[in-house]
Backbone of each chain as nested JSON, in Angstrom:
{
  "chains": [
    {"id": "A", "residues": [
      {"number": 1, "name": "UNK", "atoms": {"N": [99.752, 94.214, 80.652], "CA": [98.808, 94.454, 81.743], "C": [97.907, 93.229, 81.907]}},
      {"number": 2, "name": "UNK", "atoms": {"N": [97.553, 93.276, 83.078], "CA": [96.928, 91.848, 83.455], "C": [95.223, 92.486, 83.752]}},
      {"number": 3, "name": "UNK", "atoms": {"N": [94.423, 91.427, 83.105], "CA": [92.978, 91.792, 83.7], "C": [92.6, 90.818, 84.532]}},
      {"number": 4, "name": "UNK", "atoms": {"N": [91.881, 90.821, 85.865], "CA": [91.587, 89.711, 86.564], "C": [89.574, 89.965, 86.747]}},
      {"number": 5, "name": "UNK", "atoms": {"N": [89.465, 89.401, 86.04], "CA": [87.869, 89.334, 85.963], "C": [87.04, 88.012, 86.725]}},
      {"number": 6, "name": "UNK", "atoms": {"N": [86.014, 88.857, 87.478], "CA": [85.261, 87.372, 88.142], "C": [83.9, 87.927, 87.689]}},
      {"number": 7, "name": "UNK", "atoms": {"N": [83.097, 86.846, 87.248], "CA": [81.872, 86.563, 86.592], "C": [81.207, 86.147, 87.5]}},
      {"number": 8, "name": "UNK", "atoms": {"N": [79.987, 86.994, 88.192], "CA": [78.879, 86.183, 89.132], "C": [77.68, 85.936, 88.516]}},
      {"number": 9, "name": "UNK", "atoms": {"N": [76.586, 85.315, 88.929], "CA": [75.419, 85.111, 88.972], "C": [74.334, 86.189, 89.557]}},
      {"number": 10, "name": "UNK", "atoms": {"N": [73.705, 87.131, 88.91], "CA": [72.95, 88.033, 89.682], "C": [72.117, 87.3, 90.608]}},
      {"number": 11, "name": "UNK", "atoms": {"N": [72.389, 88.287, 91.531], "CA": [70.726, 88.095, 92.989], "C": [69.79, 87.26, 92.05]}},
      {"number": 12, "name": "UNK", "atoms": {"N": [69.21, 86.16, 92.718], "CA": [67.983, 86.207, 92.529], "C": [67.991, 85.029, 91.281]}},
      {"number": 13, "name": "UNK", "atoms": {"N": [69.607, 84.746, 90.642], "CA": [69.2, 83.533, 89.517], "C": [69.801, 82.301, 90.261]}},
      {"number": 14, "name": "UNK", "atoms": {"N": [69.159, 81.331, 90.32], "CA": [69.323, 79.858, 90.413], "C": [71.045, 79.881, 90.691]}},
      {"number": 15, "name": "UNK", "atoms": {"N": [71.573, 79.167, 91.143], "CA": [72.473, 78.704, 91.393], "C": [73.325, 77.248, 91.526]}},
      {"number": 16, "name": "UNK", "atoms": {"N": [72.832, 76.352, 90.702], "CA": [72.545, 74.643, 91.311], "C": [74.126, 74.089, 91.699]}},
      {"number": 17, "name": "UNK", "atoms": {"N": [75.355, 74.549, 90.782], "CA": [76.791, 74.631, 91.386], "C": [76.697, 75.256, 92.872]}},
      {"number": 18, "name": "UNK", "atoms": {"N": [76.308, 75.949, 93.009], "CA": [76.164, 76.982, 94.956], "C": [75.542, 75.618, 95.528]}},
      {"number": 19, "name": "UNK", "atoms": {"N": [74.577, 75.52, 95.248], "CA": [74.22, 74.646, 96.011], "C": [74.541, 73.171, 95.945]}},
      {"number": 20, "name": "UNK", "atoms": {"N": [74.915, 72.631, 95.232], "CA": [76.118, 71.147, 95.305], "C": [77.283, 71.402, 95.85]}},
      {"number": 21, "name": "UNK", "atoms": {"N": [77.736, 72.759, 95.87], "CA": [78.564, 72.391, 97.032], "C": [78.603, 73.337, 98.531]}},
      {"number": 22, "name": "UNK", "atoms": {"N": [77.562, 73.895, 98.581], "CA": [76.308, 73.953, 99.756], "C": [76.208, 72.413, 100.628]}},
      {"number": 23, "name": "UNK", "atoms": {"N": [75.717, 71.441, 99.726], "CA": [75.097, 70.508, 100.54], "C": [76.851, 69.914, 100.71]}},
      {"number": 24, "name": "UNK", "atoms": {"N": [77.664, 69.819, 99.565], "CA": [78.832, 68.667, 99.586], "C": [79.574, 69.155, 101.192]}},
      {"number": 25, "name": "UNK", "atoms": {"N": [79.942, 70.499, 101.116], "CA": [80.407, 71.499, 102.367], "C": [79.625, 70.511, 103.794]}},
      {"number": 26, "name": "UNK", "atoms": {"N": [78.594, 70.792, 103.515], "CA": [77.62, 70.306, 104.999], "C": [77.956, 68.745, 105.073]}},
      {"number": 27, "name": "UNK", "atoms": {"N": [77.781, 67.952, 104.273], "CA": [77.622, 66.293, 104.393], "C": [79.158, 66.021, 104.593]}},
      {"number": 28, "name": "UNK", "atoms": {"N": [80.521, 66.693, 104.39], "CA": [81.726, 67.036, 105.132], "C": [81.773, 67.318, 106.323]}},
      {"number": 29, "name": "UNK", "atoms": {"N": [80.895, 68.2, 107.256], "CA": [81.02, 67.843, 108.229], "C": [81.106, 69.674, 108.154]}},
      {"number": 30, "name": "UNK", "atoms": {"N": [81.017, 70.15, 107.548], "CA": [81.096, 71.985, 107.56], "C": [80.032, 72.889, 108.307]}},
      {"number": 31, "name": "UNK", "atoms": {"N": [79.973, 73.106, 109.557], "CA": [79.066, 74.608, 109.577], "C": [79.072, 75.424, 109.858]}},
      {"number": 32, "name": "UNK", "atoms": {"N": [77.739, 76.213, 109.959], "CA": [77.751, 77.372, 109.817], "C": [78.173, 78.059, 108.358]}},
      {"number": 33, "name": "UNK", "atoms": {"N": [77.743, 77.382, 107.474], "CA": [77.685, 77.844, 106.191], "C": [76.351, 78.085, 105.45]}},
      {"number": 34, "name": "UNK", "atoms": {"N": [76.08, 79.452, 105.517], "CA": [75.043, 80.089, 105.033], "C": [74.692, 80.098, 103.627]}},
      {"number": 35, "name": "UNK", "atoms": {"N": [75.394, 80.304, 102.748], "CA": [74.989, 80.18, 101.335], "C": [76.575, 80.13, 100.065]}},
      {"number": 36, "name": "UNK", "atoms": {"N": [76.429, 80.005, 99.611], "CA": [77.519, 79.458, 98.749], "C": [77.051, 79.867, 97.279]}},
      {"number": 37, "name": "UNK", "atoms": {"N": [77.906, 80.509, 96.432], "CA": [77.441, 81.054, 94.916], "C": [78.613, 80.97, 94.104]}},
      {"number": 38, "name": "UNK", "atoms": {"N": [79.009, 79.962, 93.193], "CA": [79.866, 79.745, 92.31], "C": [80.017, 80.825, 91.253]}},
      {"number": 39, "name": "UNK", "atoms": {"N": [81.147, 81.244, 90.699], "CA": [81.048, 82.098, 89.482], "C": [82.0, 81.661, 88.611]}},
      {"number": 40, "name": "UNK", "atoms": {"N": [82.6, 82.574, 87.457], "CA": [83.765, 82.272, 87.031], "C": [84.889, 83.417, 87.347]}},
      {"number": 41, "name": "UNK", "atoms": {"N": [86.302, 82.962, 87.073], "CA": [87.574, 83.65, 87.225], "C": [88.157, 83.338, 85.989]}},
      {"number": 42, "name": "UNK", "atoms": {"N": [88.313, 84.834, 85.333], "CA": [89.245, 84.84, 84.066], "C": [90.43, 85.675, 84.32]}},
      {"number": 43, "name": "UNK", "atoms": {"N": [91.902, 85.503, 83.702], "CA": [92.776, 86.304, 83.532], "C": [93.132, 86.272, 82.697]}},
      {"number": 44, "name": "UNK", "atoms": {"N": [93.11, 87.403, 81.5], "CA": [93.654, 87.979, 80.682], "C": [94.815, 88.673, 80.445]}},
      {"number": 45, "name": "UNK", "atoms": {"N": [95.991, 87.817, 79.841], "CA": [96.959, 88.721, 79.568], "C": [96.8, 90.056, 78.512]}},
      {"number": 46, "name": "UNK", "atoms": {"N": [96.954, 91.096, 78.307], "CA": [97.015, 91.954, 77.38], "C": [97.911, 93.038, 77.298]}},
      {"number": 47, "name": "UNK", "atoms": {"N": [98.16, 93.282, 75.711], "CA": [99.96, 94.124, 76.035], "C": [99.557, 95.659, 76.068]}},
      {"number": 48, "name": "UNK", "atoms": {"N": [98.295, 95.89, 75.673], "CA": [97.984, 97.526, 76.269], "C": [98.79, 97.678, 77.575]}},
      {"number": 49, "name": "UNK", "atoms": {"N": [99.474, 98.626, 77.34], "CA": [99.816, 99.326, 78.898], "C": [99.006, 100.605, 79.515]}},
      {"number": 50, "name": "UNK", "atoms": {"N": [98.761, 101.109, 78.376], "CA": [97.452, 102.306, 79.194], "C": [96.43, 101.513, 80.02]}},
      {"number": 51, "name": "UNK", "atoms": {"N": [96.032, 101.938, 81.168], "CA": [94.52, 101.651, 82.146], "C": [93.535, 101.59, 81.396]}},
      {"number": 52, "name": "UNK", "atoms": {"N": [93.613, 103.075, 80.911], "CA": [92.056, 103.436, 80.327], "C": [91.064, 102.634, 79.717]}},
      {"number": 53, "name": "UNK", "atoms": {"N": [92.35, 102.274, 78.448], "CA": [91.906, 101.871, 77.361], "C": [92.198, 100.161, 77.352]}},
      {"number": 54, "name": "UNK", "atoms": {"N": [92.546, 99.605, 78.422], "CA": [92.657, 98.353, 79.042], "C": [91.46, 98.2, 79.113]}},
      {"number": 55, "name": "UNK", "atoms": {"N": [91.118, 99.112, 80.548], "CA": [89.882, 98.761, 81.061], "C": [88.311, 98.616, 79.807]}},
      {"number": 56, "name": "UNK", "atoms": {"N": [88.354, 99.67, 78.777], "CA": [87.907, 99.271, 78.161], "C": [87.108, 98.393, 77.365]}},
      {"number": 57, "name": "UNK", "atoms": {"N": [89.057, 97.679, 76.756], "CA": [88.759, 96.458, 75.911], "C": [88.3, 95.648, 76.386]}},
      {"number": 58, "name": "UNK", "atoms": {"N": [88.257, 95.904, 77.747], "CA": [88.208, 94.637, 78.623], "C": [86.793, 94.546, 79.054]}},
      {"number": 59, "name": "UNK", "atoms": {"N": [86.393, 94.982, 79.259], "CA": [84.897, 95.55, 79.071], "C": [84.083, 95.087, 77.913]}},
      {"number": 60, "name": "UNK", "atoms": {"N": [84.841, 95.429, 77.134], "CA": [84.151, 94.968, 75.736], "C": [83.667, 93.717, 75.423]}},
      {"number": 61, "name": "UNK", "atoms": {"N": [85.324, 92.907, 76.098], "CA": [85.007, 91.544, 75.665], "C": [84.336, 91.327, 77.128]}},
      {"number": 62, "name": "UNK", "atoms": {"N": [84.084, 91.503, 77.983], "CA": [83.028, 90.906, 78.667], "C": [81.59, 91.182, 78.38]}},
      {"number": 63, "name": "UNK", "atoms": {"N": [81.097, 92.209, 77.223], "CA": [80.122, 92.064, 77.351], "C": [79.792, 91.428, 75.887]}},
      {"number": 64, "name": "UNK", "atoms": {"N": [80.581, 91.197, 75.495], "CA": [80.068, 90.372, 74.146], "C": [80.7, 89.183, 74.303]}},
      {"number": 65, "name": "UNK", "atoms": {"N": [81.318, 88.406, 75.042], "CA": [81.988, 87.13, 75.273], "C": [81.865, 86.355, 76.365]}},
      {"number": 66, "name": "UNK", "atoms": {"N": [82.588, 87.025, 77.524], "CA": [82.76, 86.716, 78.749], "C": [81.636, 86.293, 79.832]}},
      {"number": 67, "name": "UNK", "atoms": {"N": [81.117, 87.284, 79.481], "CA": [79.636, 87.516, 80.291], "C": [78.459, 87.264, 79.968]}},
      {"number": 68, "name": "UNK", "atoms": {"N": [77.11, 86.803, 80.519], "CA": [76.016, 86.533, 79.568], "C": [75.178, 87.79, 81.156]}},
      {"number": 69, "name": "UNK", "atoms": {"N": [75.155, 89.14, 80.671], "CA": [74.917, 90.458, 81.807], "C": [73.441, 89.857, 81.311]}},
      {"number": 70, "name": "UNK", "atoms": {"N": [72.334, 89.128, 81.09], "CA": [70.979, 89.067, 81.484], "C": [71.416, 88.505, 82.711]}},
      {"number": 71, "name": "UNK", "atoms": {"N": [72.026, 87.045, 82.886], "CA": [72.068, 86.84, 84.511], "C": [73.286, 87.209, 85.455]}},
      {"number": 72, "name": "UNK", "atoms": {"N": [74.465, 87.51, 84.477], "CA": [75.579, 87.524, 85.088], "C": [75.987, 88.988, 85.551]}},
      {"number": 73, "name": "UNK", "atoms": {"N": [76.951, 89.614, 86.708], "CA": [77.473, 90.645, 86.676], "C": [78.776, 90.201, 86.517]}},
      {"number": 74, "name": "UNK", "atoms": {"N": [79.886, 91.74, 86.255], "CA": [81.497, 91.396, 85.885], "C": [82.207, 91.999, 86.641]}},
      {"number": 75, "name": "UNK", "atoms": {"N": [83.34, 91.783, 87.217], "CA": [84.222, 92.625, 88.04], "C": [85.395, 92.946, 87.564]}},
      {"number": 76, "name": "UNK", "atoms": {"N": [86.052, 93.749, 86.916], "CA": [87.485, 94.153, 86.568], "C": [88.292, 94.361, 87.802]}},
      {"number": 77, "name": "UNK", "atoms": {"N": [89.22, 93.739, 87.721], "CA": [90.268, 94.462, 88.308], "C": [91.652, 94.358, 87.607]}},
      {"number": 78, "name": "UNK", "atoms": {"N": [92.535, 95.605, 87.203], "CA": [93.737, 95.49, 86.269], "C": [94.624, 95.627, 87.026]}},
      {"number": 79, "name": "UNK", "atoms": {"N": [96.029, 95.04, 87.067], "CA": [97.174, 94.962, 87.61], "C": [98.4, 94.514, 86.859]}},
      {"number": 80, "name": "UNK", "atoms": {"N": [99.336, 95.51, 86.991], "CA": [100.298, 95.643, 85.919], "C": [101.099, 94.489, 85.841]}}
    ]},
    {"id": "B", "residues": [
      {"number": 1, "name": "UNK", "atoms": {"N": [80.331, 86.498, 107.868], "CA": [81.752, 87.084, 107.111], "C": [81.622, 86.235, 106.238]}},
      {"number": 2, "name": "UNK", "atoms": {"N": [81.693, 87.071, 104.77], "CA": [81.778, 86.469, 103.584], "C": [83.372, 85.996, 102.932]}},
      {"number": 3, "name": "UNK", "atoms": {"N": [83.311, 84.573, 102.537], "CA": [84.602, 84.638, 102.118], "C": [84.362, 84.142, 100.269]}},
      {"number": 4, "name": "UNK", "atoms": {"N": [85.604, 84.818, 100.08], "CA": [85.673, 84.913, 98.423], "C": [86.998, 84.31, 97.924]}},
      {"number": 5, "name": "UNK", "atoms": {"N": [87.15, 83.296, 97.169], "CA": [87.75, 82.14, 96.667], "C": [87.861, 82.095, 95.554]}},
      {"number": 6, "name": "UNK", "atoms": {"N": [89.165, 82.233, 94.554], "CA": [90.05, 82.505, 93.717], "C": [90.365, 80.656, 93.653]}},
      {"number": 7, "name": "UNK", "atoms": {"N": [89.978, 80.054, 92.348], "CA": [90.948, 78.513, 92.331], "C": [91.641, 78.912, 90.899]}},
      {"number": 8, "name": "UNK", "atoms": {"N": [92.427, 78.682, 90.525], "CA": [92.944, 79.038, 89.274], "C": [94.059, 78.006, 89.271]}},
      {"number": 9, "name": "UNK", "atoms": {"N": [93.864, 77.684, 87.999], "CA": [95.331, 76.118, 87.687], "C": [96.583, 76.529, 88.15]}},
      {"number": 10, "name": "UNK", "atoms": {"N": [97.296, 75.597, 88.035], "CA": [98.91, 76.126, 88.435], "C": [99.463, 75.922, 86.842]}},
      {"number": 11, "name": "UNK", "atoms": {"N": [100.713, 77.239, 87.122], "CA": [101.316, 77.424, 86.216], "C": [101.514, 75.839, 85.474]}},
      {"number": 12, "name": "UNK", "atoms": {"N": [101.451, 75.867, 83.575], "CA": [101.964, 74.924, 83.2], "C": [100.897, 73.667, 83.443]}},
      {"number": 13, "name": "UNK", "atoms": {"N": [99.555, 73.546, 84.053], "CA": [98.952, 72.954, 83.293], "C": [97.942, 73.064, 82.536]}},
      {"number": 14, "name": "UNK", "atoms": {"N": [97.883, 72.434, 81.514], "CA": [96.665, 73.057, 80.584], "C": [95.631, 73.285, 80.738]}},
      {"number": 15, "name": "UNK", "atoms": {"N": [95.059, 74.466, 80.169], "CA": [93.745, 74.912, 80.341], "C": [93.02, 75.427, 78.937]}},
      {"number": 16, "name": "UNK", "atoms": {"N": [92.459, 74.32, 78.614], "CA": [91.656, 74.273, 77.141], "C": [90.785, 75.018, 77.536]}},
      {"number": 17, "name": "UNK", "atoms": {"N": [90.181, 75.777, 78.325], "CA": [88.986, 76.575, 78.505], "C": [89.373, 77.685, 78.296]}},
      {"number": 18, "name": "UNK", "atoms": {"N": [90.668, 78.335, 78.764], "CA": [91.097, 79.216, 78.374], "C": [91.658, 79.565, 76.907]}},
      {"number": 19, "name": "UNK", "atoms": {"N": [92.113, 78.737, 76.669], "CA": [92.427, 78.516, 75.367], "C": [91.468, 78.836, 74.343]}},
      {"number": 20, "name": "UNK", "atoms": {"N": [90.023, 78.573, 74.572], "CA": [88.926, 78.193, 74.087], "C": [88.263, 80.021, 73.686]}},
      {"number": 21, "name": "UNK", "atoms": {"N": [88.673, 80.7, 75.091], "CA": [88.166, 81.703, 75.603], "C": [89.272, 82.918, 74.266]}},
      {"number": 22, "name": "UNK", "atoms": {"N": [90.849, 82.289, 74.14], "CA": [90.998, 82.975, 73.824], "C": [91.365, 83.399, 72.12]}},
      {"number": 23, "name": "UNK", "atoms": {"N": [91.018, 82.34, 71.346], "CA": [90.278, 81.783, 70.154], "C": [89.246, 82.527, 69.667]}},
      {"number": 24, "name": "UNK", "atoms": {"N": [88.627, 82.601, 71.021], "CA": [87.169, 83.189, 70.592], "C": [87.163, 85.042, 70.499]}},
      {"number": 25, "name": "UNK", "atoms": {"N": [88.255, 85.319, 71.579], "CA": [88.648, 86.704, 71.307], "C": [88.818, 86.864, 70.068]}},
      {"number": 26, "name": "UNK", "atoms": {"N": [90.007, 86.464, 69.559], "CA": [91.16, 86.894, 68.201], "C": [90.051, 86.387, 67.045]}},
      {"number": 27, "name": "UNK", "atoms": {"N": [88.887, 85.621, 67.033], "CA": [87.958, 85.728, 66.124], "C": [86.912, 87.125, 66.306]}},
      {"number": 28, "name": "UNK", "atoms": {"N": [86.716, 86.947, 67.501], "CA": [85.77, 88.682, 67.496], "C": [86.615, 89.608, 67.337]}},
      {"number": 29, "name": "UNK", "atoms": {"N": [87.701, 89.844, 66.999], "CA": [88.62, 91.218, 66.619], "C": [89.102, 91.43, 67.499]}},
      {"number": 30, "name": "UNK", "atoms": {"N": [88.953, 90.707, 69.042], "CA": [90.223, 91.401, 70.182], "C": [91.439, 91.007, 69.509]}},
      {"number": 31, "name": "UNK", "atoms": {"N": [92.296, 91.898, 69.442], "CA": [93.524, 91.991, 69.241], "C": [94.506, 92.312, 70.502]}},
      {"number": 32, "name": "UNK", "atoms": {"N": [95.742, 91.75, 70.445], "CA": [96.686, 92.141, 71.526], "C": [96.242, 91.153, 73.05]}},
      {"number": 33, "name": "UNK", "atoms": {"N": [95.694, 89.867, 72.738], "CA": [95.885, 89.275, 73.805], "C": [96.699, 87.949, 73.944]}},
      {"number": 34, "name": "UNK", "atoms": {"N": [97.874, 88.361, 74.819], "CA": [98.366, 87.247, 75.2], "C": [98.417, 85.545, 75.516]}},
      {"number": 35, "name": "UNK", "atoms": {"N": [97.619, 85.907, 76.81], "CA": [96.759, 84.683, 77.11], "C": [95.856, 84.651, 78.242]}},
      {"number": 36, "name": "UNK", "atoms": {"N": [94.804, 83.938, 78.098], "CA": [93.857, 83.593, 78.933], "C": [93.879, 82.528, 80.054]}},
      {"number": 37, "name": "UNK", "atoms": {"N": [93.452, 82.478, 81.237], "CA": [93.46, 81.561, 82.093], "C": [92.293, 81.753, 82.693]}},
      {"number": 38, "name": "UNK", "atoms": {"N": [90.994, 81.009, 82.883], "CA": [89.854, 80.187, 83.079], "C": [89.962, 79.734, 84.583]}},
      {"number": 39, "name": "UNK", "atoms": {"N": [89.717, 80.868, 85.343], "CA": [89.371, 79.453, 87.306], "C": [87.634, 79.339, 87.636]}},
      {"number": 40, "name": "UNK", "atoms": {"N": [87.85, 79.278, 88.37], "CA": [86.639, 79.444, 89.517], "C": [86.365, 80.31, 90.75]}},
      {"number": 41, "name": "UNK", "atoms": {"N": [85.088, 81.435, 90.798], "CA": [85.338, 82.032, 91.751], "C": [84.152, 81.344, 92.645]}},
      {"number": 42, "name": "UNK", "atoms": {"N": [84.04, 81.229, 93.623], "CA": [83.503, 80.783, 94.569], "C": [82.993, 81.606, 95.823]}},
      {"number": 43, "name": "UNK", "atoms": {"N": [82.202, 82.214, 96.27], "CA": [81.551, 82.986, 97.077], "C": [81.147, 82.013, 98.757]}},
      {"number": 44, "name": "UNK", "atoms": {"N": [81.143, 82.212, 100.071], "CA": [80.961, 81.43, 100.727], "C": [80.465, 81.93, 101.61]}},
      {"number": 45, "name": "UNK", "atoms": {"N": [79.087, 82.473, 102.268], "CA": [78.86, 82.909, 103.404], "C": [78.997, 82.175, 104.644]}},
      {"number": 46, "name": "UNK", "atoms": {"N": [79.896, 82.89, 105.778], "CA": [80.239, 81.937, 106.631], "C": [79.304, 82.353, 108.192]}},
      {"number": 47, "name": "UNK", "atoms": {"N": [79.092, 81.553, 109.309], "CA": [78.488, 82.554, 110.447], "C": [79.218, 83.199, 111.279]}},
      {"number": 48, "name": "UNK", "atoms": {"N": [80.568, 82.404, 111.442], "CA": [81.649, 82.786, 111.851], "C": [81.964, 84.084, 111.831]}},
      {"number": 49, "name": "UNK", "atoms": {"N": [82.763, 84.789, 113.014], "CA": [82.545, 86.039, 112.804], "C": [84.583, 86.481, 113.243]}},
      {"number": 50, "name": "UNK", "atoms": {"N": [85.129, 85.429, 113.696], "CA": [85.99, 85.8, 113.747], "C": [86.953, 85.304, 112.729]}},
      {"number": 51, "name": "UNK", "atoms": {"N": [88.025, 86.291, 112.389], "CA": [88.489, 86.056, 111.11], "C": [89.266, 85.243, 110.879]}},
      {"number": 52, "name": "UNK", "atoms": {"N": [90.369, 84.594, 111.794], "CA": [91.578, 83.634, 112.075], "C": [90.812, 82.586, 112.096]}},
      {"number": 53, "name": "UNK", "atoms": {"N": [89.814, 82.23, 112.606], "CA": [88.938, 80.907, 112.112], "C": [88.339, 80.696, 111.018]}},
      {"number": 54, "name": "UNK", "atoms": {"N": [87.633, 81.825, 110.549], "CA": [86.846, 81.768, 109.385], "C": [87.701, 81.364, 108.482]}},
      {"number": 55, "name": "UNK", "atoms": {"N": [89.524, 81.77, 108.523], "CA": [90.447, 81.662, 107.649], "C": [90.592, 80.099, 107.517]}},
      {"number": 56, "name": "UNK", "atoms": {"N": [91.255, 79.694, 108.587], "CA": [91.425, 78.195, 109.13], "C": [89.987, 77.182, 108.099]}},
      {"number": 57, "name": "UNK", "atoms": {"N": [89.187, 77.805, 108.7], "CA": [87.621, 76.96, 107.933], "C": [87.604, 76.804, 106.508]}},
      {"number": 58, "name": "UNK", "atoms": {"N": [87.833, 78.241, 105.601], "CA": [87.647, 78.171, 104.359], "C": [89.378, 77.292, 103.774]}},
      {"number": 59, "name": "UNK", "atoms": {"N": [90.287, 77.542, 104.574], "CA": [91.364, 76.677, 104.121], "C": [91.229, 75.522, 103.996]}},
      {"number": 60, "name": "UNK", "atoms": {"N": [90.04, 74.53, 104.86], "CA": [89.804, 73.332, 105.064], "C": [88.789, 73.164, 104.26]}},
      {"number": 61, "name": "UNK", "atoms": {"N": [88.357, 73.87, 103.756], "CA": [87.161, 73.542, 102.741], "C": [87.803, 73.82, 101.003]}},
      {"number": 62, "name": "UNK", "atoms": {"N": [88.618, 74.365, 101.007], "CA": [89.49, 74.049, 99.977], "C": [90.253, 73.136, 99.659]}},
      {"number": 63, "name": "UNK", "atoms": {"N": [91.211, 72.417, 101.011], "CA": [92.105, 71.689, 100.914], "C": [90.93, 70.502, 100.445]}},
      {"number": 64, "name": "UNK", "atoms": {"N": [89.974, 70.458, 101.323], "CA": [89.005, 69.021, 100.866], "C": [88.135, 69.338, 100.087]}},
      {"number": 65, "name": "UNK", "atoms": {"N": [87.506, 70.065, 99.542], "CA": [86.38, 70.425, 98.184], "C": [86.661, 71.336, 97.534]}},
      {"number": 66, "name": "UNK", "atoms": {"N": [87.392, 72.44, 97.455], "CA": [86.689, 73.438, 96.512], "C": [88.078, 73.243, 95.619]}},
      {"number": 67, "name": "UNK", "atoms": {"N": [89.091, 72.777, 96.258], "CA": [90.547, 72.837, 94.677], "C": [91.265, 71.826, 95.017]}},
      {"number": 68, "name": "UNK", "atoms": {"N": [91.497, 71.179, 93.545], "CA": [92.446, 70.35, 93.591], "C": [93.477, 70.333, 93.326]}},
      {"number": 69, "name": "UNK", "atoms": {"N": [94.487, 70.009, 95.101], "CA": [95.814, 71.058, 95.052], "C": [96.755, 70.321, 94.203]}},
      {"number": 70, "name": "UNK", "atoms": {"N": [96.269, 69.376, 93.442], "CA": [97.305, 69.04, 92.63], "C": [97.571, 70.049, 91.511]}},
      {"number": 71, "name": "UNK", "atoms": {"N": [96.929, 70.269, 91.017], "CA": [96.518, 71.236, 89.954], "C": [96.494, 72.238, 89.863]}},
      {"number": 72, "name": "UNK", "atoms": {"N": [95.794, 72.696, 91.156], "CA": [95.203, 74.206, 91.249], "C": [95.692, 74.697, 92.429]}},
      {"number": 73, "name": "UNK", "atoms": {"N": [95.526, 76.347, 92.233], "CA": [96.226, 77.036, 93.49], "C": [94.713, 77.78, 94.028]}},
      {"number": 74, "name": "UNK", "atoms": {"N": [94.149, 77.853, 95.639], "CA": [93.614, 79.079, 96.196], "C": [93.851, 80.099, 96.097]}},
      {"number": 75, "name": "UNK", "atoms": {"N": [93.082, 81.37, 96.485], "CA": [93.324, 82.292, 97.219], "C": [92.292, 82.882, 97.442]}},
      {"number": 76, "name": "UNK", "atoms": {"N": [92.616, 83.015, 98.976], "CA": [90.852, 83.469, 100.048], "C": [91.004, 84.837, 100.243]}},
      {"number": 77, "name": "UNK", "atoms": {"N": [89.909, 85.285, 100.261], "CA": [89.862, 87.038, 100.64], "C": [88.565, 87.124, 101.421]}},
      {"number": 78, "name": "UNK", "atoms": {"N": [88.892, 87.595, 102.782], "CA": [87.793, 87.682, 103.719], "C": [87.037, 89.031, 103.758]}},
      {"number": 79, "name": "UNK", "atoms": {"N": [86.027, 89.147, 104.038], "CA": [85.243, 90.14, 104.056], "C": [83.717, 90.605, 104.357]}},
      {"number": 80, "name": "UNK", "atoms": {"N": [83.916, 91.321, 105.714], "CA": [82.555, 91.383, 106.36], "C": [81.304, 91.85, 105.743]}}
    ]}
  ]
}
């Protein structure tokens, strides 16, 4: 089973990657670009085949690894 | 219309971050993981409201800033 996890930046924390390529976007010649917020993208292979208990582990290690949840939120999504 | 941006390496080249990521599992006791792969998610508010452009736009802002298609593969997901 595959986990596809994206790591954001909560509302409200700094962003200085968003905004370097905020400005890089614009000084290209880009508009109409309102705001821009970098995160990360992880995929995890794992040989659990149950959901449940996928979703879980997976869970787990985002909140003791993956993720730093004072500024960050996490998104699971599993696909077989 | 917000667009949301997936860069993730292409198959077969290395990704020590992932690697890094998944080291760090099999030392915290995750067990049963395969392998890890490390991208970038990227968030983009656009003003654009129609979607066949907005598409066109964020394709051009990938092809020239956000991935390097030598390396790395997109994938855009639009959403109002």
């Amino acid at each position: 089973m595959k986990a596809k996890i994206k790591v954001t930046l909560k509302r409200g924390v700094l962003d200085p990657q968003g905004k370097a390529i905020e400005h890089a976007l614009s000084t290209l010649g880009f508009g109409g670009v309102d705001e821009v917020r970098q995160g990360k993208y992880i995929e995890v292979e794992l040989e659990e085949t149950d959901e449940a208990r996928a979703r879980a582990e997976v869970e787990a290690m985002c909140e003791t690894l993956l993720a730093n949840t004072v500024i960050e939120n996490y998104e699971i999504e599993l696909a077989r």
